[in-house]
Backbone as CSV, one residue per row, in Angstrom:
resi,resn,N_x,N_y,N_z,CA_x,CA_y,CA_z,C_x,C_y,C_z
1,UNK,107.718,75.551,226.873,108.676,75.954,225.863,110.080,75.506,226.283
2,UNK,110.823,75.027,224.989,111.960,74.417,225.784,112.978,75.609,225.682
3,UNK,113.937,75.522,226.750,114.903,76.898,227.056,116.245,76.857,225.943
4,UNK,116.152,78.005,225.533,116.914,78.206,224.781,118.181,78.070,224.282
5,UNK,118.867,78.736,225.442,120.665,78.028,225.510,120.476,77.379,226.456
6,UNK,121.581,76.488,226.207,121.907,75.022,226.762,123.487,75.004,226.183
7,UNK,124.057,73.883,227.127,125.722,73.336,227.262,125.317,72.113,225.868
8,UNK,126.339,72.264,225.218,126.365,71.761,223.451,126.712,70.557,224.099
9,UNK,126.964,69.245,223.599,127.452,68.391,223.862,128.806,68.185,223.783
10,UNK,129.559,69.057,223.159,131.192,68.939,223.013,131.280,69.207,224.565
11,UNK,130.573,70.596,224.651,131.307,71.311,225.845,131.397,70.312,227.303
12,UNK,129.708,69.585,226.866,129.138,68.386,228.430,130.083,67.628,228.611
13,UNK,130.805,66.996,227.207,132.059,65.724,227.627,133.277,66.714,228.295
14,UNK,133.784,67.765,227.633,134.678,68.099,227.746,134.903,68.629,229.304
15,UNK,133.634,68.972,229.667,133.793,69.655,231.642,133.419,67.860,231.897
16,UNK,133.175,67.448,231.517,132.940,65.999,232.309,134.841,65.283,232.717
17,UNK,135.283,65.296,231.218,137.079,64.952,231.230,137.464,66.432,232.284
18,UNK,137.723,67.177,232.331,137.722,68.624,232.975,137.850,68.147,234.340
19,UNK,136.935,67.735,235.076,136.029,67.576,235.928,136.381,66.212,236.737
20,UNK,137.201,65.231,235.532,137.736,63.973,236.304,139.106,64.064,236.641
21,UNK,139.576,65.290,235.844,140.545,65.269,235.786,141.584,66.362,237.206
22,UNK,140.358,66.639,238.245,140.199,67.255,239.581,140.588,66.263,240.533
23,UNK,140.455,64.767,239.975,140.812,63.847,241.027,142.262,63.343,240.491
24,UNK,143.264,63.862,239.885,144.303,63.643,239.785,145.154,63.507,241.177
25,UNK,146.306,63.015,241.363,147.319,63.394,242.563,148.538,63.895,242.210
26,UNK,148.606,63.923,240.809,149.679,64.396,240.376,149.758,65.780,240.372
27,UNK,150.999,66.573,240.907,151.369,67.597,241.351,151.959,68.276,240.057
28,UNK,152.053,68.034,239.325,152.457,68.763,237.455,151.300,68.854,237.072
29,UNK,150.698,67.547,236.367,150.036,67.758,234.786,148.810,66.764,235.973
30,UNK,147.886,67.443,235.545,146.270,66.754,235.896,145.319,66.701,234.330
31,UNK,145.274,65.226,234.105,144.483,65.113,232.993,143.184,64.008,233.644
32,UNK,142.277,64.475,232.351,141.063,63.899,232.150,140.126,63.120,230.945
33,UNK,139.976,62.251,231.271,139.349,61.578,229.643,137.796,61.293,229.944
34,UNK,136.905,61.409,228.666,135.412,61.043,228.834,135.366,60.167,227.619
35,UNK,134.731,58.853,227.643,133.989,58.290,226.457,133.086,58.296,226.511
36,UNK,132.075,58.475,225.139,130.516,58.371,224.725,130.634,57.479,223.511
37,UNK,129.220,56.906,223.603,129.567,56.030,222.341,128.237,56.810,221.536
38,UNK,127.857,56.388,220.331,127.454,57.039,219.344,126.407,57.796,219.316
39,UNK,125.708,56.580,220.815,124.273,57.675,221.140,124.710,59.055,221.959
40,UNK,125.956,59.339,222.168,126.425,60.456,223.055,125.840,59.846,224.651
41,UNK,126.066,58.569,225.111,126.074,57.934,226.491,127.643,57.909,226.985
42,UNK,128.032,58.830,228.219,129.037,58.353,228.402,129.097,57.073,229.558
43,UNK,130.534,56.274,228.691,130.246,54.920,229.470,131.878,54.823,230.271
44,UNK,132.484,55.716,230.014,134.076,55.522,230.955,134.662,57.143,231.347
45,UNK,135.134,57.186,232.165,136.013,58.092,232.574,136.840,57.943,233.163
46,UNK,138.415,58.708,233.419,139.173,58.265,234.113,140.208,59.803,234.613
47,UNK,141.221,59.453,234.562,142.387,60.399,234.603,143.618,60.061,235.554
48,UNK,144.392,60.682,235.151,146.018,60.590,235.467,146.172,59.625,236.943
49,UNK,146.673,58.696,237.086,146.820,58.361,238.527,147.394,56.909,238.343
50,UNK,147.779,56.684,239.828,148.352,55.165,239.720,147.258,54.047,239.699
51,UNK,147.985,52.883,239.387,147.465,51.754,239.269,146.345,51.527,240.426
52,UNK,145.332,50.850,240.265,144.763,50.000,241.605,145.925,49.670,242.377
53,UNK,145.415,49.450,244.099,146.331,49.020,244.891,147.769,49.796,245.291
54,UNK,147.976,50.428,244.434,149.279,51.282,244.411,149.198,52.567,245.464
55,UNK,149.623,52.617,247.041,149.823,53.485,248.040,150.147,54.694,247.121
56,UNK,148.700,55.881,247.059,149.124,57.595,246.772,149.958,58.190,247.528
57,UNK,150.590,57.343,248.680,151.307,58.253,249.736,152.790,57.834,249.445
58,UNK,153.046,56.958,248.942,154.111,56.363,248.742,155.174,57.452,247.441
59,UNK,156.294,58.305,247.645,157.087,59.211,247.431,157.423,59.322,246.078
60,UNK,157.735,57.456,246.234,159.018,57.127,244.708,157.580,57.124,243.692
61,UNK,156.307,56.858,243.940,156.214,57.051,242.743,155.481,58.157,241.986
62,UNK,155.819,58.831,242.677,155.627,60.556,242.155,157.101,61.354,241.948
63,UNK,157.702,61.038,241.708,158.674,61.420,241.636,159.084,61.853,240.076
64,UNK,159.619,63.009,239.854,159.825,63.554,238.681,161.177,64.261,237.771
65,UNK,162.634,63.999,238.690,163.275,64.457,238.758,164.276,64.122,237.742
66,UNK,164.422,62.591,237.481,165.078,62.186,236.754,164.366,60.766,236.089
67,UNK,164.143,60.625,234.675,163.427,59.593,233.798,164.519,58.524,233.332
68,UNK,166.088,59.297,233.928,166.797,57.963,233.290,167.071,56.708,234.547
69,UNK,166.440,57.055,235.302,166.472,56.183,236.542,165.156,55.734,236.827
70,UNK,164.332,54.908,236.039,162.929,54.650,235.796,162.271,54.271,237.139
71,UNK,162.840,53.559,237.881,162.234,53.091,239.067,162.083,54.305,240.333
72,UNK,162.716,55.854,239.566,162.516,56.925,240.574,161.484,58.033,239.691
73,UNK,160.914,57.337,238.397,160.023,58.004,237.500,158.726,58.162,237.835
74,UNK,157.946,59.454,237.445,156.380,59.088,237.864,155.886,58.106,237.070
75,UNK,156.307,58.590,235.627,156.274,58.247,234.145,156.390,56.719,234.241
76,UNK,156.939,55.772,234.787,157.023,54.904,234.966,155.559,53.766,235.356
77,UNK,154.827,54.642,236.499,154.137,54.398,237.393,152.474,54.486,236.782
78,UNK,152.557,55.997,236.189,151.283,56.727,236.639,150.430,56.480,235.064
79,UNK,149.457,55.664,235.140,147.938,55.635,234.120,147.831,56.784,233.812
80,UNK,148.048,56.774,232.347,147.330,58.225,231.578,145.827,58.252,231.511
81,UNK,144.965,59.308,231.842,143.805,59.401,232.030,142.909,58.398,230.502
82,UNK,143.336,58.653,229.011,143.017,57.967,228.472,142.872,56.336,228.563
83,UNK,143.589,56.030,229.132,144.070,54.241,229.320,143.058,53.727,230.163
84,UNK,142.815,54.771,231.773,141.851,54.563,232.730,140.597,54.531,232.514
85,UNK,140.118,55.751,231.443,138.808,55.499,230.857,138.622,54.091,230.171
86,UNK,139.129,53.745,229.727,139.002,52.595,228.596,139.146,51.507,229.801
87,UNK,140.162,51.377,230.617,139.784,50.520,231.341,138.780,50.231,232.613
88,UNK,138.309,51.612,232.654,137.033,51.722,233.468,135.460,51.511,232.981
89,UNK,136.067,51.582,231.337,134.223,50.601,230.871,134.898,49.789,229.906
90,UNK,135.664,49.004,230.156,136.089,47.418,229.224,134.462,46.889,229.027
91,UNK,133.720,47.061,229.791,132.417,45.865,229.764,131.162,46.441,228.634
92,UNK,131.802,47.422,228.103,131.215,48.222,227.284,131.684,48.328,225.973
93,UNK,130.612,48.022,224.936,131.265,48.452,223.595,131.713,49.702,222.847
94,UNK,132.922,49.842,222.402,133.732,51.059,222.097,133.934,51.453,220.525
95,UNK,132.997,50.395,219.988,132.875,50.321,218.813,132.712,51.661,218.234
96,UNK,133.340,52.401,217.262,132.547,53.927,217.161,132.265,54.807,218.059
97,UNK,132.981,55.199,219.036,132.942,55.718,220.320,134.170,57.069,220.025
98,UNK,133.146,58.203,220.837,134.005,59.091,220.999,134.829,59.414,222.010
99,UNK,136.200,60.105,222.653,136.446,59.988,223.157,137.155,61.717,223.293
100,UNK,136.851,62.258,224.673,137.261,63.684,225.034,138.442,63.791,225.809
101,UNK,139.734,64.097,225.704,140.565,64.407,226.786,141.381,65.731,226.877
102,UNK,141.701,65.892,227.880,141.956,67.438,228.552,143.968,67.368,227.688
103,UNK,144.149,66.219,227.163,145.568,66.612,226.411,146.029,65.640,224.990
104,UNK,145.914,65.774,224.242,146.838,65.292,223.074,146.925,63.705,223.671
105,UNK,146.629,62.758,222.844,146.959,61.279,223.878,148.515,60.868,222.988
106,UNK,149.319,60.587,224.215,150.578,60.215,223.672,150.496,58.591,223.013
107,UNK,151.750,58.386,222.205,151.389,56.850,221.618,151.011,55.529,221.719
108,UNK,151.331,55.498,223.027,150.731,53.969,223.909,149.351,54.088,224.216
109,UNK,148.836,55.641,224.734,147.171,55.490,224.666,146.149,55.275,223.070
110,UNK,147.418,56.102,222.419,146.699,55.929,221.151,146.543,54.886,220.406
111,UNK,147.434,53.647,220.560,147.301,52.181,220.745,146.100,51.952,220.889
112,UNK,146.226,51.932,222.347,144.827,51.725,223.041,143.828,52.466,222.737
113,UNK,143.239,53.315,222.081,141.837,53.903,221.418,141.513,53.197,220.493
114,UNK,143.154,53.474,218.783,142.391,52.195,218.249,141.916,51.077,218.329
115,UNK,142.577,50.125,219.295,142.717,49.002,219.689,140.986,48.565,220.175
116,UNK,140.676,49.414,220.920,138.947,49.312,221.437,137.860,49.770,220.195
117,UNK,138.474,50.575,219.454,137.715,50.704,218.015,137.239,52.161,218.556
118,UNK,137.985,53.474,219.351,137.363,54.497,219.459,137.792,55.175,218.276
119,UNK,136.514,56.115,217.376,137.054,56.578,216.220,136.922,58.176,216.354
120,UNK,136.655,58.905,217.036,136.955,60.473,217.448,137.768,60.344,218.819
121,UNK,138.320,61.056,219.008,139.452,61.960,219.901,139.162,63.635,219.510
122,UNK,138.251,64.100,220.464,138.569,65.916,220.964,139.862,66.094,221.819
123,UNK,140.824,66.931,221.973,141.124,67.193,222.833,141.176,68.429,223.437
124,UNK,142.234,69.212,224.223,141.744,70.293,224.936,143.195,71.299,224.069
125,UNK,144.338,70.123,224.579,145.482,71.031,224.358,146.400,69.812,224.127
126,UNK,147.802,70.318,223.256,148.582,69.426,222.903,150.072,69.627,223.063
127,UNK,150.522,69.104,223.795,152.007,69.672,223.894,152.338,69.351,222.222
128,UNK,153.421,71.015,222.792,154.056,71.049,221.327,155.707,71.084,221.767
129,UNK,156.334,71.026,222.817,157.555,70.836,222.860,158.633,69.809,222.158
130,UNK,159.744,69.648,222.071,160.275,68.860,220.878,160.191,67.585,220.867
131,UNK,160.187,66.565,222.552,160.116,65.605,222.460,158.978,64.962,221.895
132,UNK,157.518,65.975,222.374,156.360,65.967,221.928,155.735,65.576,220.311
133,UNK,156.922,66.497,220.123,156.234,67.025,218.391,156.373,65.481,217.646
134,UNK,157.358,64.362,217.529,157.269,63.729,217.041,156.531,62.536,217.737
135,UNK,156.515,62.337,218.830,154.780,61.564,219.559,153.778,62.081,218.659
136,UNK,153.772,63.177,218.817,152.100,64.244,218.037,152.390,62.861,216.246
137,UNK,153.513,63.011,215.624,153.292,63.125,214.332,153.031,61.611,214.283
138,UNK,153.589,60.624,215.254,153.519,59.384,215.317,152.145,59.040,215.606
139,UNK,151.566,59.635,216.654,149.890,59.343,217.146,148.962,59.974,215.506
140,UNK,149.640,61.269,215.278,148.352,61.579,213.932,148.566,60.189,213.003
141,UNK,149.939,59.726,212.490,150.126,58.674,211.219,149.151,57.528,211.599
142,UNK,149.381,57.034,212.731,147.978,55.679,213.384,147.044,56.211,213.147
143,UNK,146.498,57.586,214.394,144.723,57.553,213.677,144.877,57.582,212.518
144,UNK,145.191,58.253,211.308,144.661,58.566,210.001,144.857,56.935,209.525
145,UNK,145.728,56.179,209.790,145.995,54.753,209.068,144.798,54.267,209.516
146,UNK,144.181,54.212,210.949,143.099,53.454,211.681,141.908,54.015,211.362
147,UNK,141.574,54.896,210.676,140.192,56.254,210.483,139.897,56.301,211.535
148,UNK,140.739,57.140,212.721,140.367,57.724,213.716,140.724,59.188,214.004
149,UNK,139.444,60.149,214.050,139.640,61.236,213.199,139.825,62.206,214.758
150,UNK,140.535,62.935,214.903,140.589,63.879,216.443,141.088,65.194,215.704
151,UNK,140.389,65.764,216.728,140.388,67.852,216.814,140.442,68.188,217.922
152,UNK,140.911,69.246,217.621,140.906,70.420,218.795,139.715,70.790,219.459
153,UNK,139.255,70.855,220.661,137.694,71.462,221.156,138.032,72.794,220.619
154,UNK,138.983,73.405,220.343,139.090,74.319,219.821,138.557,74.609,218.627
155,UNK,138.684,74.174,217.846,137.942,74.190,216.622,137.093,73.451,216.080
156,UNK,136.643,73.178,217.169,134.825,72.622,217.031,133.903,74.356,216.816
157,UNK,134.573,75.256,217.417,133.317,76.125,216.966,132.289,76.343,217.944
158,UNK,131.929,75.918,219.092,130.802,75.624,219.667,130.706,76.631,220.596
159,UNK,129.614,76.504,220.643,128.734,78.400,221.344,129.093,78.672,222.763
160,UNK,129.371,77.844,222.972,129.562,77.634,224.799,131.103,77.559,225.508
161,UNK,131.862,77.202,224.564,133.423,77.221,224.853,133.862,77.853,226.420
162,UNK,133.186,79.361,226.588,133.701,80.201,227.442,133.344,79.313,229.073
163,UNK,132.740,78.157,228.967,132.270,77.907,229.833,133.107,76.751,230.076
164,UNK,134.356,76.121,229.324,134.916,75.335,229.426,136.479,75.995,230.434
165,UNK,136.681,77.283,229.542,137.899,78.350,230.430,137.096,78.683,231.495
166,UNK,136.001,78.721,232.079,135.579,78.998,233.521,136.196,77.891,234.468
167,UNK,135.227,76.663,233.757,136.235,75.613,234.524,137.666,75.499,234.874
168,UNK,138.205,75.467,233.775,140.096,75.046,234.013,140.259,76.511,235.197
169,UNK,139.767,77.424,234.355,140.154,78.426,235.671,139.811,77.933,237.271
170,UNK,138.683,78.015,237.711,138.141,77.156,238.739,138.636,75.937,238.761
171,UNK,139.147,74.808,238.463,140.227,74.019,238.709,141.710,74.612,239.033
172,UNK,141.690,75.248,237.979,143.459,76.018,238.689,143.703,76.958,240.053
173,UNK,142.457,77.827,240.279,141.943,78.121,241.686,142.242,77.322,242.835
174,UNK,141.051,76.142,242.978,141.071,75.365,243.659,141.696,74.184,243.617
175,UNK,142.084,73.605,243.075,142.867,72.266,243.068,144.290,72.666,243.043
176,UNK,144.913,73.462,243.283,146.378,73.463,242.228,146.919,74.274,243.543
């Protein structure tokens, strides 16, 4: 007999992005991205961090203090977890592909989703602060122009959710 409850598939991508997003080095914001493509195979993951080759020990480029001095920016430096997924299965078709991340993807990743042909975006959480809010309204006008349709894991509804706040908790525990 097959067992009854089971982890939904929203919830599997979403601790999977969750879960990559543990190998961050960034000392603020730790994000995580998962792609699946239609059969629900995931074929990329990534999250927040520098380039290949780029020394994690090296000061300046973690640095967060001031953005009008770019070369002392993290922001400058540091791969948004979305970008890394995508460039961690280039060899893979993204055609119709979903894609899970632990934050709102700002406008240059969202480039890059349509750009590979990903047409869902879940995410976890979305900054809503002011600089934010008009990124948010700029990233919704592309997907909807591109039919690339994204929600909240929040309002997916799904039976298992509580098992997604276990995690972040247990990440904020231990990693942080």
């Amino acid at each position: 007999m097959k067992k009854q409850k089971y982890m939904t598939w929203h919830s599997y991508f979403m601790s999977v992005a969750l879960l990559s997003s543990f190998r961050s080095k960034d000392n603020k914001t730790q994000n995580g991205a998962c792609i699946v493509d239609p059969n629900n195979k995931v074929i990329g993951i990534g999250y927040n961090g520098l380039p290949a080759g780029c020394d994690d020990n090296d000061p300046q480029y973690w640095q967060d203090q001031d953005d009008s001095d770019l070369t002392h920016s993290k922001h400058t430096y540091v791969v948004h977890a979305e970008k890394n997924a995508i460039y961690n299965c280039m060899l893979h078709n993204m055609t119709g592909a979903k894609l899970y991340t632990t934050q709102f993807p700002c406008n240059t990743c969202a480039q890059a989703i349509i750009q590979v042909g990903i047409k869902e975006v879940v995410y976890l959480r979305k900054k809503q602060h002011d600089s934010h809010l008009l990124i948010n309204q700029a990233v919704d006008k592309m997907f909807k122009a591109a039919g690339v349709k994204s929600m909240a894991y929040a309002e997916l509804g799904v039976s298992d959710s509580s098992f997604i706040e276990q995690l972040i908790a247990t990440g904020e525990n231990s990693f942080n």
